[in-house]
N, C-alpha and C positions, 0 to 999 in steps of 0.2 A: 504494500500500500504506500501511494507518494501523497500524504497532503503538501499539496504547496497551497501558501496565500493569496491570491489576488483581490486587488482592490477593484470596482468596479462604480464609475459615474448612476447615481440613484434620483429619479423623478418622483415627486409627487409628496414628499417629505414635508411633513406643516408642521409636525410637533411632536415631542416625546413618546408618545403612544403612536405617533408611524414608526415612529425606529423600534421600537418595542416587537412593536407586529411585524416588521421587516425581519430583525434579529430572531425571533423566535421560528415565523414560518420557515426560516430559512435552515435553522438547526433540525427542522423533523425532517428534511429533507436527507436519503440515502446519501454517504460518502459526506455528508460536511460536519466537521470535529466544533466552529468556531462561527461566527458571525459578529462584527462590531460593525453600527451605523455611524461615519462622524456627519453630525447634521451641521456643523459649521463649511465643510467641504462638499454638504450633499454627497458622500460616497457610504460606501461599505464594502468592508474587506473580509473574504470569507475563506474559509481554510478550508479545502475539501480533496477528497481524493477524485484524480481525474477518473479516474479506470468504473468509479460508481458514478458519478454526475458530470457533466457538464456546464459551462457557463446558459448556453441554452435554455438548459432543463430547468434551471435557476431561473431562469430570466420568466418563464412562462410561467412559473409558477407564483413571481411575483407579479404578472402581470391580473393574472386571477384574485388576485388581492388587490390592486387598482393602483400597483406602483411600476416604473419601468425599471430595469437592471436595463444600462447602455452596455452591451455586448460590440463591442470595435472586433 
């Protein structure tokens, strides 16, 4: 298993309980050890393992929740 970090640009960020709900939906998800939201940067950096998730898989699933993960 390789978790690497990646930080990723995050949309839709108003307040403490969006990073709340960002950082949480994002940990039930297969393969991710870690999630921090910095709402000063609109980002969040997630530790997962590639080989279980992708930034994709991520991104749709926070799209289901009403925020965008910017996948470049």
């Amino acid at each position: 298993m390789s978790i690497s970090p990646t930080t990723f640009p995050i949309k839709g960020i108003h307040c403490n309980g969006c990073a709340h709900l960002i950082e949480e939906t994002l940990k039930e998800q297969p393969g991710v050890s870690s999630a921090a939201v910095n709402r000063a940067a609109n980002t969040v950096t997630v530790a997962f393992d590639a080989q279980a998730s992708t930034p994709m898989a991520l991104a749709r699933v926070l799209a289901a929740a009403g925020y965008e993960l910017v996948v470049e």
